[in-house]
C-alpha positions as a printed NumPy array, in Angstrom:
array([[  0.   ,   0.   ,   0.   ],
       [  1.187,   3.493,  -1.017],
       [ -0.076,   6.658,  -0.215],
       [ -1.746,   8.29 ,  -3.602],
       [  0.635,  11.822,  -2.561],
       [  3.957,   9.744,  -1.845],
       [  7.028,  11.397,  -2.965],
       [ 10.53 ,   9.346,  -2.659],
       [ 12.973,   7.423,  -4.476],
       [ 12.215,   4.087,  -5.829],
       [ 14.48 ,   1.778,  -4.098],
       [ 12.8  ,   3.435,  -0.967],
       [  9.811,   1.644,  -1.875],
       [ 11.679,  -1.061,  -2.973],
       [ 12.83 ,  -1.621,   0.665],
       [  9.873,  -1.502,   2.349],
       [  7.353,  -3.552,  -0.615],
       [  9.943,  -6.156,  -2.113],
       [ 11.63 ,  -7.259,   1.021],
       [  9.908, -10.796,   1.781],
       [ 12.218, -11.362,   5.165],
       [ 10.02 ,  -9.623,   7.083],
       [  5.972, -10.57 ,   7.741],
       [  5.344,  -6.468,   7.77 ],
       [  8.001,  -3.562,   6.336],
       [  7.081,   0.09 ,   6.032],
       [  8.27 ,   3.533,   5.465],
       [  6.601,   6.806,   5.555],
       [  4.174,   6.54 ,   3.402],
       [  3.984,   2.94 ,   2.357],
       [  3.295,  -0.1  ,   4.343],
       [  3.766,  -3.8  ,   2.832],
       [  2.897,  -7.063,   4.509],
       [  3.617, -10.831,   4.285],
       [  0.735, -13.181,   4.952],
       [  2.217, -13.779,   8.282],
       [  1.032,  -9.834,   9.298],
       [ -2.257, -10.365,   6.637],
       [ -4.466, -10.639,   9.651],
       [ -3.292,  -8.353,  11.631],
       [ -3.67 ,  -5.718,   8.576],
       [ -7.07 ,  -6.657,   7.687],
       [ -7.973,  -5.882,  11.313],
       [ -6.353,  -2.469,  11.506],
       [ -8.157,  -1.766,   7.936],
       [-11.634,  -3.206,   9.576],
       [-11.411,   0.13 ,  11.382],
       [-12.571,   3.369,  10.196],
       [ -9.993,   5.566,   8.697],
       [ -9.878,   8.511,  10.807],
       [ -9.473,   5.834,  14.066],
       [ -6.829,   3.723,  12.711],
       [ -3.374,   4.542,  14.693],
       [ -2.564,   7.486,  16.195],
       [ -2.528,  11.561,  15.029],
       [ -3.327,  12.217,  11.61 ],
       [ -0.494,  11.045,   9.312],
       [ -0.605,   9.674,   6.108],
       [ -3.009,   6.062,   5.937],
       [ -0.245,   3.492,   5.457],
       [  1.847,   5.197,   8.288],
       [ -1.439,   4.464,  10.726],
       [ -2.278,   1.395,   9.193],
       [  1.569,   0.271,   9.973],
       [  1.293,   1.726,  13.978],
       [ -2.046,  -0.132,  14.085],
       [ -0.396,  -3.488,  12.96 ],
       [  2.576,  -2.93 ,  15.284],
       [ -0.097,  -2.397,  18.322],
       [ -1.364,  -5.579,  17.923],
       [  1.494,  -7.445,  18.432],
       [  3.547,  -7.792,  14.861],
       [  7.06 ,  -6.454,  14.569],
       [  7.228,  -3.963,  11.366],
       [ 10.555,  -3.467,   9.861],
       [ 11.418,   0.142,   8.984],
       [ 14.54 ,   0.411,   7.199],
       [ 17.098,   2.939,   7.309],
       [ 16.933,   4.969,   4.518],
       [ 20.014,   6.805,   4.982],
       [ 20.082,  10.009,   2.174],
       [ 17.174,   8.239,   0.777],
       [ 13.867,  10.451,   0.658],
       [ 10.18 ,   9.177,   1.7  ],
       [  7.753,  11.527,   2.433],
       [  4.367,  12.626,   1.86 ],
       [  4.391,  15.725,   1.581],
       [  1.56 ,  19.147,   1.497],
       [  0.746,  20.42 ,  -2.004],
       [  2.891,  23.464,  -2.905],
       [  5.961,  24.557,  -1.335],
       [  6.268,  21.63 ,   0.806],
       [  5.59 ,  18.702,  -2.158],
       [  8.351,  20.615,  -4.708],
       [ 10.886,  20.855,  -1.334],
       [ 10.436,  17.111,  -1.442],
       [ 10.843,  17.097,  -4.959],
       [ 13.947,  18.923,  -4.148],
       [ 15.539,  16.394,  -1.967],
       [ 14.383,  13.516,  -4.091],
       [ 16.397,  15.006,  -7.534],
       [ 19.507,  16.15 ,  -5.064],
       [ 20.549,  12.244,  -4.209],
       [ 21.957,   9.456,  -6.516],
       [ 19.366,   6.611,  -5.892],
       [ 22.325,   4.29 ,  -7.698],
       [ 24.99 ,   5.39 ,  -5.732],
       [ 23.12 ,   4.278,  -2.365],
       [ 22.034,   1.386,  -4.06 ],
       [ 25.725,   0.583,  -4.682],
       [ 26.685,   1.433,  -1.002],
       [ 23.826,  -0.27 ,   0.58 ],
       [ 24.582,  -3.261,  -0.707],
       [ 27.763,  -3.809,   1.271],
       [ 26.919,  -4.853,   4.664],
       [ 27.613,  -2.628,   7.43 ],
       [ 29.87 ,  -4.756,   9.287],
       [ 32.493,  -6.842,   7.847],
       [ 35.964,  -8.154,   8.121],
       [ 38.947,  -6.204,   7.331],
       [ 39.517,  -8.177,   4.217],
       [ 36.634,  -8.142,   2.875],
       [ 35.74 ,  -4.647,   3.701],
       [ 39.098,  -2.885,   2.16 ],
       [ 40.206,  -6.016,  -0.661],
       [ 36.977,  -7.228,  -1.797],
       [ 34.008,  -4.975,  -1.681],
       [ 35.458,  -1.602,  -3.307],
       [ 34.645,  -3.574,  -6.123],
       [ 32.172,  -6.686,  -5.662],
       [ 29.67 ,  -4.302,  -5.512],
       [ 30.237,  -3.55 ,  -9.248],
       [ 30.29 ,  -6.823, -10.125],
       [ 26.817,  -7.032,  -8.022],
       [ 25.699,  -4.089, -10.533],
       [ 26.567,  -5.56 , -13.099],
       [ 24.913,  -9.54 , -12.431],
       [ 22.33 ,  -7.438, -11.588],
       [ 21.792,  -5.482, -14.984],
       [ 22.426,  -8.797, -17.218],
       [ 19.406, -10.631, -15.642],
       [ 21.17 , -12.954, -13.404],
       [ 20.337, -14.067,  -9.751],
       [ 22.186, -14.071,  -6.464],
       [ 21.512, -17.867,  -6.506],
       [ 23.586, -18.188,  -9.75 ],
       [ 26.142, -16.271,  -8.21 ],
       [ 26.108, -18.515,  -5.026],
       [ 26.164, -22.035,  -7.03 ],
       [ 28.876, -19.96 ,  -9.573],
       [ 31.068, -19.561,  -6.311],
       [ 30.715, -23.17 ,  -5.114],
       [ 31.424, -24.388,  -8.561],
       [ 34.959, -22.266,  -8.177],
       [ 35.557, -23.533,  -4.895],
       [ 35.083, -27.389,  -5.534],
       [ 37.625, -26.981,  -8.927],
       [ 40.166, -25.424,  -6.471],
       [ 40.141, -28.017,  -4.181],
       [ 40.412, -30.914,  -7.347],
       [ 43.938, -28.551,  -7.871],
       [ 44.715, -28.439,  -4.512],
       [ 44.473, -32.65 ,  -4.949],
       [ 46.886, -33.083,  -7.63 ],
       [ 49.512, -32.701,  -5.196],
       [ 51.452, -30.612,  -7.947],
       [ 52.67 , -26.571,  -7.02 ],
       [ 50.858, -25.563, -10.176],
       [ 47.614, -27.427,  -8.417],
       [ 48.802, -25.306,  -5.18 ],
       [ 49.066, -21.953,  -6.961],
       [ 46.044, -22.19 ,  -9.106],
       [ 43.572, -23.603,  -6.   ],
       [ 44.917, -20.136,  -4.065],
       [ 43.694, -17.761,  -7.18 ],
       [ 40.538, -19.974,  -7.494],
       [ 40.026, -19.613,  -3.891],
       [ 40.183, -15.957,  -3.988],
       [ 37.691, -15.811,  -6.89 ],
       [ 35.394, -18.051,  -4.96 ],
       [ 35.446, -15.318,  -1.947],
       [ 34.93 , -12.911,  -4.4  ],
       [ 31.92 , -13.872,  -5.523],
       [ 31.003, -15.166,  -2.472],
       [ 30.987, -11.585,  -1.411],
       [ 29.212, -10.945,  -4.26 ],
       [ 25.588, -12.93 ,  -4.344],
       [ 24.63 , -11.131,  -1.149],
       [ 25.534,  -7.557,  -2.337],
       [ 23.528,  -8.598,  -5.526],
       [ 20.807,  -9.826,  -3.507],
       [ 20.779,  -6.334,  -1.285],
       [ 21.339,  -3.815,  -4.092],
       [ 18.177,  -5.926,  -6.424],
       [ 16.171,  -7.056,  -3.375],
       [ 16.391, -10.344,  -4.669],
       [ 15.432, -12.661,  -1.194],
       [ 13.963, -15.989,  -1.18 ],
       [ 14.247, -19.492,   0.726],
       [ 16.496, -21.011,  -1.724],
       [ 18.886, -18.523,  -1.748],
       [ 18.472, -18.588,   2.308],
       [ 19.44 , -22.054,   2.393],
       [ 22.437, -22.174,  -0.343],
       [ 23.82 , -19.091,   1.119],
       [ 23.6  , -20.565,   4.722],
       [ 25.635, -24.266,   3.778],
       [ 27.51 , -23.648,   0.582],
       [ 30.577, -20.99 ,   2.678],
       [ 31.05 , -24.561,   5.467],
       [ 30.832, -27.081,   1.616],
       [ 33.619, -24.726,   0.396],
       [ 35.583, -24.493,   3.226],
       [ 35.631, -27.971,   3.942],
       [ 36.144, -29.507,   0.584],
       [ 38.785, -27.293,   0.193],
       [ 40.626, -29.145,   3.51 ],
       [ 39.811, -32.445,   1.887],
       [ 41.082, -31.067,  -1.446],
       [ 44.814, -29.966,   0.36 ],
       [ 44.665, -33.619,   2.55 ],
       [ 44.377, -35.156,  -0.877],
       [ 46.954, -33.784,  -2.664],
       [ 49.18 , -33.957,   0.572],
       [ 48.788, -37.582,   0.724],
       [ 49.45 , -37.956,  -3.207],
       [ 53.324, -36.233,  -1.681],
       [ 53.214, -38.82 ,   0.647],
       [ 52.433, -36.112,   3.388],
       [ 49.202, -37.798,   5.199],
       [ 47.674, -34.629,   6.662],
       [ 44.184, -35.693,   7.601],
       [ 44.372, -35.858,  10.93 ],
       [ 45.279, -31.419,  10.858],
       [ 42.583, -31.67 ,   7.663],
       [ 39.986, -33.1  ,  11.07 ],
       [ 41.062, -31.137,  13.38 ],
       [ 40.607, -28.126,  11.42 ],
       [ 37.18 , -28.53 ,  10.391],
       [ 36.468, -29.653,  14.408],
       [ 38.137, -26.621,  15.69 ],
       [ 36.293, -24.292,  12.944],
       [ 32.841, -25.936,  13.962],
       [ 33.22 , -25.629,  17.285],
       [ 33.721, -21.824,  17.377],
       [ 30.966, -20.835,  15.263],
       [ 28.734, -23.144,  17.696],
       [ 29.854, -20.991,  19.971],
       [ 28.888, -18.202,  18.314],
       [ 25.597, -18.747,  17.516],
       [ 24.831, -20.489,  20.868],
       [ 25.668, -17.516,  22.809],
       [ 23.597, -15.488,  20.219],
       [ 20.575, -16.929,  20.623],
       [ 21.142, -17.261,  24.636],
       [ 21.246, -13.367,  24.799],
       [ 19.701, -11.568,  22.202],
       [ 16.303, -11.36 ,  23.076],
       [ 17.568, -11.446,  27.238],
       [ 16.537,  -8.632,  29.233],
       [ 18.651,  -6.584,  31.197],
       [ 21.223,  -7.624,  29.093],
       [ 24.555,  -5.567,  29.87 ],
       [ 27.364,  -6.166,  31.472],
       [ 31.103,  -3.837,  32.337],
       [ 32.542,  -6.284,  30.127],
       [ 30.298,  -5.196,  27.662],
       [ 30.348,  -1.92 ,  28.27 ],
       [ 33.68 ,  -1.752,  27.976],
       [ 33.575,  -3.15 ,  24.398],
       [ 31.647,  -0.363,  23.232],
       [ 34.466,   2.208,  24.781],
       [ 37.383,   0.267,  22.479],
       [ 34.53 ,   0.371,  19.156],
       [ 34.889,   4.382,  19.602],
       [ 38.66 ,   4.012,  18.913],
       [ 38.533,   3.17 ,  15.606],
       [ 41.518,   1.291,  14.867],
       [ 40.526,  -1.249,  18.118],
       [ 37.292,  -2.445,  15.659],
       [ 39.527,  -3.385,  12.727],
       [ 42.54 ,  -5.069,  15.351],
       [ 39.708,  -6.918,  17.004],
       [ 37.81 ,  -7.959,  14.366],
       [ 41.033,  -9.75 ,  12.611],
       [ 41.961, -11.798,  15.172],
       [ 39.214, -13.74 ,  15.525],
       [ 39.877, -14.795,  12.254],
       [ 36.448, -13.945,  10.218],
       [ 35.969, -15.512,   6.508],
       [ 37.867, -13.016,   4.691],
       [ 40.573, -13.501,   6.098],
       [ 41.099, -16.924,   6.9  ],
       [ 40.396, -17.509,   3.267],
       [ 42.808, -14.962,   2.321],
       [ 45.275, -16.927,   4.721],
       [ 44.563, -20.132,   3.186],
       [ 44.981, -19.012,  -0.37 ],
       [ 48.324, -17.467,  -0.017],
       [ 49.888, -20.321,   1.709],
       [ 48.313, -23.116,   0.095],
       [ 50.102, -21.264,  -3.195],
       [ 53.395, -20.486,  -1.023],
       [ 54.083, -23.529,   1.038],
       [ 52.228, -26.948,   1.69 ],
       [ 49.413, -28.569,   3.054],
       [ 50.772, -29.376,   6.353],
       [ 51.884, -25.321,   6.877],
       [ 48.435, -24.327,   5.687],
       [ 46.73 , -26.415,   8.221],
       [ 49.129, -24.974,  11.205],
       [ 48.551, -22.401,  10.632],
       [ 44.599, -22.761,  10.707],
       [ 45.286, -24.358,  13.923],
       [ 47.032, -21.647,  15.508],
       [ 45.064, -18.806,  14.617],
       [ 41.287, -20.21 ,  14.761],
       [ 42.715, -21.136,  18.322],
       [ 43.93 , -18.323,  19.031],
       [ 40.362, -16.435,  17.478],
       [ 38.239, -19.414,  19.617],
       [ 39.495, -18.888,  23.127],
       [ 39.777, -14.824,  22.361],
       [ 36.048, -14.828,  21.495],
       [ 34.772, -17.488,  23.986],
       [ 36.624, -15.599,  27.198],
       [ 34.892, -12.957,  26.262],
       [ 31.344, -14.095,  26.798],
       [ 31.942, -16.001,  29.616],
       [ 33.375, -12.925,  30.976],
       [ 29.889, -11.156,  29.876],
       [ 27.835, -13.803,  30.642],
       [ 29.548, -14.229,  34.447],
       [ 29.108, -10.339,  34.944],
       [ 25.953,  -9.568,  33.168],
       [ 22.173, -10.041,  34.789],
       [ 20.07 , -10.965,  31.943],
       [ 17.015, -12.856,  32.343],
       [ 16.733, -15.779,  29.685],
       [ 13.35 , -16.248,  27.785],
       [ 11.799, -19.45 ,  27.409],
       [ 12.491, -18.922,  23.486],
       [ 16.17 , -18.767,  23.96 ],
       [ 16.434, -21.861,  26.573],
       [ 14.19 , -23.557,  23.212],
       [ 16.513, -22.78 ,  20.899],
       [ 19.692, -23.802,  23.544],
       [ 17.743, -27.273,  23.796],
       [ 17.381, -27.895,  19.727],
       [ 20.983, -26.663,  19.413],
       [ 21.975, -29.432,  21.734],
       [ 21.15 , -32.115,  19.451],
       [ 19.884, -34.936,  22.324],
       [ 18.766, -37.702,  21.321],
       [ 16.873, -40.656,  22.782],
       [ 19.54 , -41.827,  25.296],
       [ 19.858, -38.465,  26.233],
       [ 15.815, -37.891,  26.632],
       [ 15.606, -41.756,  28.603],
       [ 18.195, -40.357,  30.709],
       [ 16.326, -37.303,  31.313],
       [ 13.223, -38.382,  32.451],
       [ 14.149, -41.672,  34.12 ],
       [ 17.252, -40.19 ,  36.335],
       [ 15.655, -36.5  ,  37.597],
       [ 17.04 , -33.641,  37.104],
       [ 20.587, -31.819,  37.61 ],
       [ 20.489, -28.411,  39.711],
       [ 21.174, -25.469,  37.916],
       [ 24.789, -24.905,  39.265],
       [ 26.029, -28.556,  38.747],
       [ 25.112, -29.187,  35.11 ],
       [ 27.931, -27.427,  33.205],
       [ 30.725, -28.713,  35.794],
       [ 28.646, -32.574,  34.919],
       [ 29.039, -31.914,  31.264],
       [ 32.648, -30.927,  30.813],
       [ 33.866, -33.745,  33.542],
       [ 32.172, -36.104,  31.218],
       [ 33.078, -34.763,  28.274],
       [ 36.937, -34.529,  29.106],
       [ 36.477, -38.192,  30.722],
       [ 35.211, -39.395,  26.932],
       [ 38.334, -37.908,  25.073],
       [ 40.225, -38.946,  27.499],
       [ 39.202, -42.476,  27.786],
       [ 39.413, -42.588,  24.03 ],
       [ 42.947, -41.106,  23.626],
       [ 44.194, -43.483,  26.719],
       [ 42.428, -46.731,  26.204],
       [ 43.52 , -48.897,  23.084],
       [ 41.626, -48.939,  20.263],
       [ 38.135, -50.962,  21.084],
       [ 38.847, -50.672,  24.842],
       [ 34.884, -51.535,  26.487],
       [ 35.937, -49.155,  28.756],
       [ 34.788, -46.282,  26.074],
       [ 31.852, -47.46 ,  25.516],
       [ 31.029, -47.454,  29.55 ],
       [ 32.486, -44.422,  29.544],
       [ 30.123, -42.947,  26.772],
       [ 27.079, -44.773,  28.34 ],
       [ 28.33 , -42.173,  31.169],
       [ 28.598, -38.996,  28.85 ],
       [ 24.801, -40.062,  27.379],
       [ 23.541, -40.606,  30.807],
       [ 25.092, -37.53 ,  32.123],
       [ 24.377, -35.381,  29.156],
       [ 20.64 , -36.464,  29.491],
       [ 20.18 , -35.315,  32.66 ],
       [ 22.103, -32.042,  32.095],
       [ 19.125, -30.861,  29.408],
       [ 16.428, -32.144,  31.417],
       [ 15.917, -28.445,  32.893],
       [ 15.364, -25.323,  31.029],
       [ 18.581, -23.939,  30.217],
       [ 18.345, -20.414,  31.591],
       [ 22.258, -20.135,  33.983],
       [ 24.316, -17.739,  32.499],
       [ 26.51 , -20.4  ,  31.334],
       [ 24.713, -22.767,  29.847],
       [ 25.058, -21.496,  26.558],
       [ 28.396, -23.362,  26.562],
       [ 26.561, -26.745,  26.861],
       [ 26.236, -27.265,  22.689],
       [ 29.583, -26.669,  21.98 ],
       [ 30.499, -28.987,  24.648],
       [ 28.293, -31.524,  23.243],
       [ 29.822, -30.723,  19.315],
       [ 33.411, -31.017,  20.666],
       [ 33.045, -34.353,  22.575],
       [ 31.39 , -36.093,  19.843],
       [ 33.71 , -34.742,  17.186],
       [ 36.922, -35.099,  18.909],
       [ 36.189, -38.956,  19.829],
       [ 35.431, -39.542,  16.508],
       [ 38.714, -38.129,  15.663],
       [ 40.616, -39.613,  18.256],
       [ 39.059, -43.2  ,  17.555],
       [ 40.122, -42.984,  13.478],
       [ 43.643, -41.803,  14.372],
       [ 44.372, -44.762,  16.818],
       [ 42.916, -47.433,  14.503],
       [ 45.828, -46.68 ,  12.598],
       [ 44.441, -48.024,   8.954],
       [ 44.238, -46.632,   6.073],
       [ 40.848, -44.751,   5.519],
       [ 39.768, -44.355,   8.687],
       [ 40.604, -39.995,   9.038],
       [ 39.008, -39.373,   5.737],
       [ 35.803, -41.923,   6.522],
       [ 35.831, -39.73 ,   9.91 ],
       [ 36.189, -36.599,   7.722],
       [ 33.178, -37.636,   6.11 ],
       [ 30.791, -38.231,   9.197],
       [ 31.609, -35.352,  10.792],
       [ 30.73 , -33.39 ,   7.921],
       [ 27.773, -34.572,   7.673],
       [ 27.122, -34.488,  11.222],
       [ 28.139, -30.373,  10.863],
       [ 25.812, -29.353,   8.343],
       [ 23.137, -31.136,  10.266],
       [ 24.058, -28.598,  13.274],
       [ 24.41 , -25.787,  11.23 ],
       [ 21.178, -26.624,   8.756],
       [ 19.627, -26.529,  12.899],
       [ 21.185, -22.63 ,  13.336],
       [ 19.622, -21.363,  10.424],
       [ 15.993, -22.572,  11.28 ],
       [ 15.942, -21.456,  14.56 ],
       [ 17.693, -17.902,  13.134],
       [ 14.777, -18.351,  10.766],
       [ 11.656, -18.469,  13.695],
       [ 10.829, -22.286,  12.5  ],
       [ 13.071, -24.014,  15.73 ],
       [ 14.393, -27.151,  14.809],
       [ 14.406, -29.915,  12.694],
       [ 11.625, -32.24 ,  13.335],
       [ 12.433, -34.697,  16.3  ],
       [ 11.906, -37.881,  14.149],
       [ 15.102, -36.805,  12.573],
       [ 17.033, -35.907,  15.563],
       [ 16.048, -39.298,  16.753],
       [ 17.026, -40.941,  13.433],
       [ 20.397, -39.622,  13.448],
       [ 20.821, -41.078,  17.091],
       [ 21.347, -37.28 ,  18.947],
       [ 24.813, -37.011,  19.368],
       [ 25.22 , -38.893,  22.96 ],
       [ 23.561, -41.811,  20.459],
       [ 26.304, -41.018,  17.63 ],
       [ 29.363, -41.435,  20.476],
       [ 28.043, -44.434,  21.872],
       [ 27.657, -46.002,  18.186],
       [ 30.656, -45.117,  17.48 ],
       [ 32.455, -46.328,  20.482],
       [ 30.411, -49.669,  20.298],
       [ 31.728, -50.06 ,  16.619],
       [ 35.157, -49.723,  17.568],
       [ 34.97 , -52.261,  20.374],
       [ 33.228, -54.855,  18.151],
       [ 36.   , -54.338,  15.294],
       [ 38.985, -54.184,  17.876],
       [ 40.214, -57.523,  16.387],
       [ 39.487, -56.388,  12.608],
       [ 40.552, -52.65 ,  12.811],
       [ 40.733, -52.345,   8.624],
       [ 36.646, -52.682,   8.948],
       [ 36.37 , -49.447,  10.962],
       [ 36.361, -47.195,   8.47 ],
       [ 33.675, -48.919,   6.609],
       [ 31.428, -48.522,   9.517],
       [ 32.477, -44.69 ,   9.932],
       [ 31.156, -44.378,   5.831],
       [ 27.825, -46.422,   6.355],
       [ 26.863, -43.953,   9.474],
       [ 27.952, -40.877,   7.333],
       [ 26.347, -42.142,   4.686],
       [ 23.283, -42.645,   6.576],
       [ 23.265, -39.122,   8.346],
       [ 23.856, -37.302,   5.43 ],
       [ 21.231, -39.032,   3.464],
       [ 18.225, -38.406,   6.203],
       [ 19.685, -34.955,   7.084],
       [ 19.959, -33.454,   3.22 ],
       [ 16.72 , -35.   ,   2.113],
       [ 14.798, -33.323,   5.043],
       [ 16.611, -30.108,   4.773],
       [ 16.233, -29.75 ,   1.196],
       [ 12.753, -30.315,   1.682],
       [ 12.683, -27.935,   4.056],
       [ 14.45 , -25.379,   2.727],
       [ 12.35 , -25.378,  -1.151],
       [  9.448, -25.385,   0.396],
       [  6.723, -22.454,   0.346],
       [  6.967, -21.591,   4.06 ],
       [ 10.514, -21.999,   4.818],
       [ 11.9  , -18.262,   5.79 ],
       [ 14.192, -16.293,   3.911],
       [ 17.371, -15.938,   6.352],
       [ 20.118, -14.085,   5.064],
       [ 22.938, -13.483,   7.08 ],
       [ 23.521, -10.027,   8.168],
       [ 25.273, -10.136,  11.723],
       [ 29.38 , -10.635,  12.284],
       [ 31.552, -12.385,   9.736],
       [ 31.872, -15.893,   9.883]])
């Protein structure tokens, strides 16, 4: 709906009417709805004009207070230099006329469609001129889902170089990384400066950056091992490490964002070092975000070897982990934010328990508040432990991880509200993909680290395809599939179990590591595709801090 009188530049409207993200959008002057906010609209129209919303403003601006009244969030963008207005006849209408003619509607399309926050790399090496690129994908008819499945494409024939083994392989996989950042960087800049959105472009946008990243680490493991360098086991650890921080991330996200009374000093002093400019850039680098860690990768996978490359990884997405996860334990510990049942939801579906875990639950009682975490990381360290120290099929790992489900179960039996809680998922993702690790590496065979490469994978995008519905208001994936794929206290005791009953035939261990990848990623792509190409599924596009 736009007022009859509205005077403004087009991608104004274009922002408010085309954006399909959001069940209501408005500004002055125009108000647009999804069929989410359809009911509450029809109810605010049901009214007569002159007592819908409040004062006397234009008819979409009232219409848009009246729907907000009642309950539905409306998205008003910021327009920046960008003009909306609906102005008097006269002076007032050719003032806005004015104001309209005196801005470039292209050149804040242009700017616009770089996010606001970004990584060092990215901002200063990559988007100066993405954006142009954007422009012109844009003015040729093609879609930010081309782009995304263009940069893929680029991505998967860098890491077939990267597997040859050969420095030519080495130096050409670097470039084609770079390119596949590029445009990368360059489908969601097309999708901001077109308002292109939609749920298939949510859900390749949302796996295809972890599919890159990771075949690229198979890609250098491959072509290490064709040197007779068998890197694998740095290839594992990398992708464990990497998944483990973003868990982090986004499980201290959606523990806070919606808290109340949500600040801390520690806080507080983070936005004192974001008014000293130089601070933002220094801290922003070395945690390690997308840009540059792809950056890194590229340069030394065409400088020096696999083996370096994956050091290196090591060191700094270390380094970036412990920097970033200090720092909201110190918040969390100092802050006194109230948790909403939503968030202690989401904590629970980011968990990932499965039936064990749920037997446990309501069979053994509950933990108390205070004791849980301390429960969980005993257990959790007792799991690695027990499978670095025992032999290889030891029984004592599998009591051991009949301990961790037990223990685990109870742990998520109460709503997870303590201010530390948030830590329980990636406690859960680091036990289950470190045994896993641990178990390949001391059966000692040949295929058993990439096999394990391969289930954890799969396990990963199952946990991050989880993320991105909950970021997308739809919770989790439906339990019959979280029960399928065994919850991951029910993926460590499988695991465990299959190692004990090969102990004598070791060579047969990674064949049961490919069936149960096999079998996760099978249930977990067919559901999320479904999922994800389907009418209602939410358009989430990520806006927040680099990867």
């Amino acid at each position: 709906m736009v007022d009859s009188a509205f005077v403004g530049h087009p991608h104004a409207l274009r922002l408010a009417l085309t954006d399909p993200r959001f069940d209501a959008c408005a500004v002055t002057g125009a108000l647009a709805v999804q069929a989410g906010a359809r009911g509450a609209l029809d109810r605010a129209a049901a009214l007569a004009p002159e007592s819908v919303g409040a004062g006397s403003g234009p008819y979409p601006d009232r219409l848009a207070a009246a729907v907000e009244a009642s309950g539905t969030d409306v998205r008003r963008p910021e327009l920046g230099t960008l003009v909306a207005a609906v102005p008097a006849p006269g002076a007032e209408r050719d003032r806005a006329l004015a104001e309209v003619a005196a801005v470039d509607d292209e050149a804040v399309r242009l700017r616009t469609a770089v996010k606001s926050r970004d990584g060092f790399f990215t901002t200063f090496f990559v988007s100066p001129y993405s954006r142009y690129i954007a422009r012109w994908c844009a003015r040729r008819g093609l879609t930010p889902n081309q782009v995304t499945t263009a940069s893929l494409i680029t991505a998967l024939i860098a890491a077939g170089c990267a597997a040859t083994g050969d420095r030519w392989g080495y130096v050409t996989a670097g470039v084609l990384l770079l390119v596949s950042f590029v445009l990368d960087c360059t489908d969601g800049q097309l999708a901001r400066y077109s308002l292109q959105y939609s749920t298939m472009g949510a859900w390749l946008d949302a796996t295809f950056d972890r599919a890159k990243e990771y075949s690229f680490y198979a890609g250098l493991a491959l072509g290490a091992a064709r040197d007779g360098d068998d890197v694998w086991a740095l290839a594992l650890g990398a992708m464990v490490l990497m998944t483990c921080r973003h868990v982090v991330d986004f499980s201290f996200n959606e523990a806070n964002h919606d808290a109340t009374a949500n600040t801390s000093p520690t806080a507080a002093l983070s936005d004192r070092l974001d008014s000293v400019g130089w601070t933002v850039w220094a801290r922003r680098m070395i945690i390690l975000p997308i840009g540059e860690r792809w950056a890194m990768i590229a340069v030394l996978t065409a400088l020096t070897t696999p083996r370096i490359v994956f050091y290196a990884l090591l060191v700094g997405c270390a380094f970036g982990a412990l920097y970033t996860t200090a720092g909201r334990v110190l918040r969390s510990l100092t802050r006194r934010a109230t948790r909403t049942d939503r968030a202690a939801r989401a904590l629970a579906d980011l968990a990932d328990s499965g039936p064990l875990a749920e037997l446990a639950a309501r069979a053994g009682g509950r933990f108390p508040t205070a004791a849980r975490l301390p429960a969980v990381v005993l257990a959790a360290l007792a799991l690695v432990a027990a499978a670095f120290f025992q032999p290889f099929g030891s029984v004592t790992l599998v009591a051991v991880a009949l301990l961790y489900a037990v223990l685990s179960g109870l742990a998520v039996a109460r709503p997870l509200k303590g201010p530390l809680d948030w830590l329980l998922p990636p406690l859960f993702r680091a036990a289950e993909y470190t045994t896993v690790l641990v178990l390949a590496a001391k059966a000692d065979v040949p295929g058993a680290l990439p096999a394990a490469f391969g289930l954890i994978a799969a396990v990963a995008y199952h946990h991050y395809d989880t993320v991105y519905r909950i970021r997308g208001g739809t919770g989790a994936p439906p339990h019959w599939l979280v029960r399928s794929t065994g919850g991951h206290e029910g993926r460590v005791l499988l695991v465990a179990v299959s190692a004990a009953a090969l102990s004598g035939r070791p060579a047969d261990f990674p064949v049961a590591l490919t069936v149960l990848a096999v079998f996760v990623a099978l249930v977990v792509l067919v559901e999320s595709i479904r999922f994800w190409v389907s009418a209602g599924a939410p358009a989430v596009h990520d806006e927040g801090e680099p990867a």
